[in-house]
DRENGU-114097 format. One record per residue (C-alpha): residue number from 1; x, y, z. Coordinates in nm, 3 decimals. Example, Ala and Ser with C-alpha at 12.3 -4.5 7.8 and 13.67 -1.06 7.14 Angstrom:
   pator         u         v         w
       1     1.230    -0.450     0.780
       2     1.367    -0.106     0.714
***
This chain:
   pator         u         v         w
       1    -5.913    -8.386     4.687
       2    -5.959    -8.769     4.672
       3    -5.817    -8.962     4.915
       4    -5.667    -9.311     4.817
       5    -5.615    -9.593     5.113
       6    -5.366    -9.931     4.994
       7    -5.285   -10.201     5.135
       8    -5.088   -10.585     5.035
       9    -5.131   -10.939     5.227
      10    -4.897   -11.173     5.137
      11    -4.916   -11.487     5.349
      12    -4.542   -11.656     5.357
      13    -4.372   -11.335     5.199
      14    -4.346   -11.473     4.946
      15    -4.672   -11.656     4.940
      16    -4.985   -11.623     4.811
      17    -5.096   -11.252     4.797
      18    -5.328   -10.976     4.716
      19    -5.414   -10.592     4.699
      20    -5.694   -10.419     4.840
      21    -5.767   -10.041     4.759
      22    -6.042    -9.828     4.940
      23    -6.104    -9.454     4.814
      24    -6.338    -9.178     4.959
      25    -6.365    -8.826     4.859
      26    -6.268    -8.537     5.134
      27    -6.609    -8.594     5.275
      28    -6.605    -8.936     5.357
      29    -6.810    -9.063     5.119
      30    -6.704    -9.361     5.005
      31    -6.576    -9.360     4.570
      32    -6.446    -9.713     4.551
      33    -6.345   -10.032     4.714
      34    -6.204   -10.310     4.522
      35    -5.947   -10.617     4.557
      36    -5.759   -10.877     4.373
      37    -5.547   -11.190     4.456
      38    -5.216   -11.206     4.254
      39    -5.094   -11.495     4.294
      40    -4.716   -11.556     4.496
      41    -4.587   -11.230     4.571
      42    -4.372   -11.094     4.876
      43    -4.579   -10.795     5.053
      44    -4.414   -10.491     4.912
      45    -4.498   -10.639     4.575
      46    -4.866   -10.682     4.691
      47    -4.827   -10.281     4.838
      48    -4.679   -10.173     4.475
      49    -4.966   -10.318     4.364
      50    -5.222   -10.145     4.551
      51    -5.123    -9.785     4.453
      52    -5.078    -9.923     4.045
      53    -5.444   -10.020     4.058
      54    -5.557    -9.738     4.284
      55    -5.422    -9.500     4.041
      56    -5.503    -9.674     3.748
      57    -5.910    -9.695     3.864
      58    -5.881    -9.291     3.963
      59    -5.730    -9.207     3.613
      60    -6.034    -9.306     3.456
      61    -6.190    -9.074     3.657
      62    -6.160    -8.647     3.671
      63    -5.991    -8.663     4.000
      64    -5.605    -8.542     3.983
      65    -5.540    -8.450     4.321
      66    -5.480    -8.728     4.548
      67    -5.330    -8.841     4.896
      68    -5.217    -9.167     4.890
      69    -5.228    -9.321     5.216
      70    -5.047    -9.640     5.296
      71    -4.900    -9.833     5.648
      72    -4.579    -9.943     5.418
      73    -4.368    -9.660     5.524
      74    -4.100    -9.864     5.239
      75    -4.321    -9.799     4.971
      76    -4.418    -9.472     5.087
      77    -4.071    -9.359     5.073
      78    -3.947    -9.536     4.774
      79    -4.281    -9.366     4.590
      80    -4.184    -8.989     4.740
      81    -3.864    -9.040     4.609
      82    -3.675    -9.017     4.947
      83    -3.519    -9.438     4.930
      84    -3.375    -9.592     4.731
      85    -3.522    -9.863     4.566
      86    -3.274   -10.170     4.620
      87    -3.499   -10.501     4.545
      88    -3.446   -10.522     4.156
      89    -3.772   -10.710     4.154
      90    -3.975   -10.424     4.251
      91    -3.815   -10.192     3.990
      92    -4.103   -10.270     3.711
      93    -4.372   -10.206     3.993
      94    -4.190    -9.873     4.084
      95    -4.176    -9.785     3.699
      96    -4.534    -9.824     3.663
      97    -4.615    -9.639     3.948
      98    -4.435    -9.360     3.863
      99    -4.577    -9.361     3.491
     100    -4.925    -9.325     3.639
     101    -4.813    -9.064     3.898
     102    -4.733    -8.842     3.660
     103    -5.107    -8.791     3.590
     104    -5.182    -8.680     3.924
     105    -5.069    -8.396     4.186
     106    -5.003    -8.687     4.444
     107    -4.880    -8.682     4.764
     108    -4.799    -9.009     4.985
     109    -4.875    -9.027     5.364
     110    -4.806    -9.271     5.580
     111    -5.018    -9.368     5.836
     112    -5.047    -9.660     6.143
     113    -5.219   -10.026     6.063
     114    -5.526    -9.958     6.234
     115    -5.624    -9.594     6.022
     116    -5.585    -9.857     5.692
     117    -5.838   -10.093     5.809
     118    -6.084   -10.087     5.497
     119    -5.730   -10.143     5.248
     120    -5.669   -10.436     5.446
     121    -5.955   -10.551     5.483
     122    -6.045   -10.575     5.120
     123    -5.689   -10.743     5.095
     124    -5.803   -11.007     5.262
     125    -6.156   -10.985     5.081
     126    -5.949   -11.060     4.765
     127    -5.781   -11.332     4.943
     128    -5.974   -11.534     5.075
     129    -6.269   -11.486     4.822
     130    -6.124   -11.401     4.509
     131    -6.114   -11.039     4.299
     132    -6.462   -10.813     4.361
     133    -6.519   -10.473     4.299
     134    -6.786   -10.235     4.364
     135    -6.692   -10.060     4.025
     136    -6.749   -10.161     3.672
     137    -6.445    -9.997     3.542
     138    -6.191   -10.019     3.824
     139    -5.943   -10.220     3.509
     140    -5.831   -10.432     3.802
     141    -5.819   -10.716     3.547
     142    -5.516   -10.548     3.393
     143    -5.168   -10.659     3.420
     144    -5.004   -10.506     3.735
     145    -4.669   -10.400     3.475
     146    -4.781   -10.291     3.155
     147    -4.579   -10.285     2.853
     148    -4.328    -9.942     2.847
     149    -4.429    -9.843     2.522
     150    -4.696    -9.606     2.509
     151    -4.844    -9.732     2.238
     152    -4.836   -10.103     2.302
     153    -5.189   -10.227     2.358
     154    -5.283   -10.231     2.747
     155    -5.187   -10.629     2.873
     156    -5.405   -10.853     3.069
     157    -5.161   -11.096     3.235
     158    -4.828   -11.048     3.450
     159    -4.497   -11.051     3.240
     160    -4.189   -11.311     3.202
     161    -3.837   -11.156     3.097
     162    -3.676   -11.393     2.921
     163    -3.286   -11.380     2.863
     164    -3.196   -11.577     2.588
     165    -2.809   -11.679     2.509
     166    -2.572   -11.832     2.275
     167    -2.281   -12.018     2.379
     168    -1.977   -11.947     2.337
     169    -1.763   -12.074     2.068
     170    -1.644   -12.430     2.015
     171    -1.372   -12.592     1.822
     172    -1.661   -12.680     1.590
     173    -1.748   -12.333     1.542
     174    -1.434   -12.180     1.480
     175    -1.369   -12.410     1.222
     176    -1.721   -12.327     1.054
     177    -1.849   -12.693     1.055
     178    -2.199   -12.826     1.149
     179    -2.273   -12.891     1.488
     180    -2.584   -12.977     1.598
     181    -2.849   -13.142     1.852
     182    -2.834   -13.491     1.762
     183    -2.437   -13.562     1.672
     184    -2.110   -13.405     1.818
     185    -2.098   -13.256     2.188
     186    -1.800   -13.011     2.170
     187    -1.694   -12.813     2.526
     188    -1.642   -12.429     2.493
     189    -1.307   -12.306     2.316
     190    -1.063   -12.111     2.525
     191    -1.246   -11.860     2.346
     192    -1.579   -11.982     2.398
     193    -1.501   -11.965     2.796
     194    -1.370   -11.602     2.762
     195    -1.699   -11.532     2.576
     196    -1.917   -11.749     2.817
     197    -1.772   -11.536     3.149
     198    -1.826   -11.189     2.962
     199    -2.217   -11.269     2.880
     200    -2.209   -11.386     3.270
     201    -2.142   -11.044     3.372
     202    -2.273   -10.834     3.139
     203    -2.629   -11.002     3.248
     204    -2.704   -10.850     3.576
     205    -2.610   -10.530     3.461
     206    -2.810   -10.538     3.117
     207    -3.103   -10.635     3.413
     208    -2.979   -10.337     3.646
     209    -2.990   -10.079     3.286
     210    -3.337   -10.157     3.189
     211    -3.510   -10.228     3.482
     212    -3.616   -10.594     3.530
     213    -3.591   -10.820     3.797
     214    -3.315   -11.017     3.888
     215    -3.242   -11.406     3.720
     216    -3.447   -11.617     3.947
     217    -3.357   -11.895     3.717
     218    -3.185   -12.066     3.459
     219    -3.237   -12.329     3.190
     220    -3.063   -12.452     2.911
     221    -2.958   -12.713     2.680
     222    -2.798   -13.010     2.840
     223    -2.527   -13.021     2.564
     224    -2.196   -12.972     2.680
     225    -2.142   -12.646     2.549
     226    -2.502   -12.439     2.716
     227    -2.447   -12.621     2.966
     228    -2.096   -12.464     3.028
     229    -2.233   -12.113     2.937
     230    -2.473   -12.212     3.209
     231    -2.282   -12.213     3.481
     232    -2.096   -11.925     3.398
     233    -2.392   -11.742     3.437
     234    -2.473   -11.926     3.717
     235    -2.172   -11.781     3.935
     236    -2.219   -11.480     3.918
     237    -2.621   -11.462     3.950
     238    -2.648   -11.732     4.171
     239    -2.965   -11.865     3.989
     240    -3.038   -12.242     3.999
     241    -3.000   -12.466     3.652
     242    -3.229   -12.669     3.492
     243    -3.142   -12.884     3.205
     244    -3.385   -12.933     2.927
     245    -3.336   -13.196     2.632
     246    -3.592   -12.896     2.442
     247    -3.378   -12.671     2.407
     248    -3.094   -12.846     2.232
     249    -2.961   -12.728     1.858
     250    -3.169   -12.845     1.571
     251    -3.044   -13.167     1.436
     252    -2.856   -13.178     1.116
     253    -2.807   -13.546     1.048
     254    -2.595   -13.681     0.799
     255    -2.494   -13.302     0.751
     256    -2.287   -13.344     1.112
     257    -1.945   -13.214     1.119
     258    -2.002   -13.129     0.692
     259    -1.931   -12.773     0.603
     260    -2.174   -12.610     0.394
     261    -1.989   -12.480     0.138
     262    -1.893   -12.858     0.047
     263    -2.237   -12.968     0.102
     264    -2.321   -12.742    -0.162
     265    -2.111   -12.958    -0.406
     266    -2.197   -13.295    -0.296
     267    -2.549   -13.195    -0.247
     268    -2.666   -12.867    -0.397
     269    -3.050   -12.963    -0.526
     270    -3.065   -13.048    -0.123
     271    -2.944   -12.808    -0.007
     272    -3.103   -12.552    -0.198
     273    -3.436   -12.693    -0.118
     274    -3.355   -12.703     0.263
     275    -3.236   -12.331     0.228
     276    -3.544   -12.101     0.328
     277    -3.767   -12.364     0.429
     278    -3.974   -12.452     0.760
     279    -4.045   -12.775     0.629
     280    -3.755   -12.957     0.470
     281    -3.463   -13.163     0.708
     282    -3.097   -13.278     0.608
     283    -3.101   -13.637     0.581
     284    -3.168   -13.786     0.921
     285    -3.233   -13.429     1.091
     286    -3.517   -13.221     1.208
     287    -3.658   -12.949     0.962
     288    -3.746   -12.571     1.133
     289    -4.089   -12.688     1.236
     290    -3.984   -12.978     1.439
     291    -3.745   -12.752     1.603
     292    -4.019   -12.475     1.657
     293    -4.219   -12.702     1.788
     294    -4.016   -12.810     2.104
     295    -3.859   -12.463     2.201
     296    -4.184   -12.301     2.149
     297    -4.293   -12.589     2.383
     298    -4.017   -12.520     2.651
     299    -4.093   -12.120     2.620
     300    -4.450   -12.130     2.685
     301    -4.346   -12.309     3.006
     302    -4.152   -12.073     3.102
     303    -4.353   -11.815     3.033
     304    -4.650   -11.947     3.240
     305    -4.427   -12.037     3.533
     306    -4.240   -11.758     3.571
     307    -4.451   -11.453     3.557
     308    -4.343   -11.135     3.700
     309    -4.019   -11.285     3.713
     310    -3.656   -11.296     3.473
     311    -3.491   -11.669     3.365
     312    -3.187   -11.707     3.131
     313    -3.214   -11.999     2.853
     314    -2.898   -12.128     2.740
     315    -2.913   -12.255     2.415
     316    -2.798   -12.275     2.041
     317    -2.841   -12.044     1.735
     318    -3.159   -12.185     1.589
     319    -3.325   -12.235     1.911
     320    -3.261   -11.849     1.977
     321    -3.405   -11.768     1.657
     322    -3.735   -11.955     1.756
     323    -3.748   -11.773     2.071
     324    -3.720   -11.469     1.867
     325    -3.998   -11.594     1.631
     326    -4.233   -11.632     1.900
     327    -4.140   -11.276     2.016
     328    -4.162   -11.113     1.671
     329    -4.448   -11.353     1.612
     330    -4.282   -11.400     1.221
     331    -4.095   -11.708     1.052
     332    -3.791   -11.366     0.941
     333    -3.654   -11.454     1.253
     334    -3.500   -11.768     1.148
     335    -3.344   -11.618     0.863
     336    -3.285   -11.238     0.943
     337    -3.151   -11.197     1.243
     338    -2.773   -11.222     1.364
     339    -2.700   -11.465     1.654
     340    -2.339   -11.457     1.766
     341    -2.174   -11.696     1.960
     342    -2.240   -11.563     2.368
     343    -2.459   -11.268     2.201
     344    -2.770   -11.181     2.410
     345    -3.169   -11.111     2.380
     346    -3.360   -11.003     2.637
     347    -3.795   -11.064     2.536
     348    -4.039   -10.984     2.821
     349    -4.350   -11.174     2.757
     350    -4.703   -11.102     2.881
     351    -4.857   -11.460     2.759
     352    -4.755   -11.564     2.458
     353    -4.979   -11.305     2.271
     354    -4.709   -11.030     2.288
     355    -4.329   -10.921     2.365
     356    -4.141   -10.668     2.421
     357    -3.775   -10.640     2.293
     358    -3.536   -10.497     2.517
     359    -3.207   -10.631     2.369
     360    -3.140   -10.831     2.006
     361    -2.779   -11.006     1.983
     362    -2.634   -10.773     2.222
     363    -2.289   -10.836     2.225
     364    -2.076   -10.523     2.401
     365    -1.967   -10.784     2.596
     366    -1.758   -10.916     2.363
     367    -1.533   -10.629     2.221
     368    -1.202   -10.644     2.294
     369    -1.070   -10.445     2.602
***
């Protein structure tokens, strides 16, 4: 029997916080102590924490039976499977958890402050003096959630669920002509609304379904149209907006307010050298690269500030697609993949280096009732 002690600090809950782990063998002796400092976290976050890398450190190892002993009677219970677990933003934690219980023949015990004082006091270690270890192969380095897939090589830093949607239709759209960043400003259609207040419900329950935490934020385009979708979304998750000029639709130019098909009259030797390209622009627009360029730009951002955390981006077809090519990590996605008006992808980064795809154009939300 191994015996595993956690504990979390988090100084502001939320504030800046860290785990601290101490494990001794039925003996006494002591097997392990390590710590690390992750950043702003509330203190069940930094608790989840503890037992992940606990765990994680003891499957390395031939032990499999293990007490886990822990002062957060919350987590204790939530782990044993006696509460529920109602704070959507510890759901990932809890998933990993349980992934890496599943290993062991656990059991969780909860005891007072003062029988948890070398957890806490490597908590603090980690702190106030940064990550230690007096292991070489404790893996605290690891990513506290870890991609779902099995298979999907282990990650290194925190992830950033990104929720990605079209707006709705316009007047423009319905009546199939160009509409892009740097011309027109159409509002949402009647249609466009309807479409705009079904992707801002079907949201937190897409979240709910697979998992993640809750919209802490949300940016988008400041065009008319994302911004509308916006603050549809906005209602019901109660998220804060953020306008950026980024993530507007690619410019078209002199094509503005053209339709295609007649472009391809007036201009087919264009046209057909724009078609398939990451290079070439309609007169007066931006080509695929320029675009890439900004949103990729805008998504990194995001990425960086918002680890361990979900935002929505608001935002146009071709901007979606170069979400989705940074996700995919391949230029297909800008010529493959469907984007319907008010459909929705869901992408949870860890760095820019790799993504997971929960949801591609999902768009339930839209069938008629």
């Amino acid at each position: 029997m191994i015996y595993l002690y956690a504990d979390g600090a988090s100084r502001g809950n939320p504030g800046p916080a860290s785990y601290g782990v101490h494990i001794e063998d039925e003996s006494g002796t002591v097997v392990a102590d390590f710590g690390e400092a992750i950043g702003e976290a509330t203190n069940n976050q930094a608790e989840y924490s503890a037992v992940i890398s606990g765990l994680r450190y003891l499957s390395q190892t031939e032990h499999r039976k293990v007490v886990i002993r822990m002062d957060s009677k919350l987590v204790v219970e939530q782990l044993s499977g006696n509460w529920k677990i109602k704070n959507q933003a510890m759901v990932e934690l809890a998933v990993e958890a349980k992934s890496l219980l599943s290993k062991f023949q656990a059991t969780f015990e909860w005891i007072p402050r003062e029988s948890n004082a070398a957890a806490d006091a490597n908590a603090n270690r980690a702190l106030d003096s940064g990550d230690f270890s007096t292991v070489t192969d404790s893996a605290i380095e690891l990513a506290t959630v870890q991609p779902r897939g099995i298979r999907a090589p282990r990650q290194y830093l925190e992830p950033t669920t990104l929720i990605v949607v079209r707006h709705g239709h316009t007047v423009n759209t319905e009546r199939n002509v160009i509409s892009g960043g740097d011309g027109t400003d159409p509002e949402l259609s009647e249609l466009g609304l309807w479409e705009a207040a079904g992707a801002a419900k079907a949201i937190p329950d897409l979240v709910k379904f697979f998992g993640l935490p809750d919209v802490a934020a949300i940016h988008h385009s400041p065009m008319q149209r994302t911004t509308q979708t916006a603050q549809a979304i906005a209602e019901i998750t109660g998220a804060a907006l953020q306008g950026d000029l980024r993530l507007r639709e690619i410019g078209f130019g002199e094509w503005e307010m053209r339709e295609i098909a007649q472009l391809e009259t007036d201009n087919s030797e264009h046209v057909s050298a724009w078609r398939g390209s990451l290079s070439a622009k309609p007169p007066g627009g931006e080509s695929i690269m320029d675009l890439q360029e900004r949103v990729w730009e805008s998504t990194r951002e995001l990425i960086d500030e918002y680890r361990t955390k979900t935002v929505v981006i608001s935002t146009h077809m071709m901007p979606t697609r170069a979400v989705a090519a940074l996700a995919y990590r391949s230029e297909q996605a800008y010529w493959g993949l469907g984007t319907s008006p008010a459909g929705i992808s869901i992408y949870r980064f860890f760095g820019e280096g790799f993504a997971e795809i929960f949801a591609q154009n999902y768009c339930a939300h839209l069938l008629p009732s």
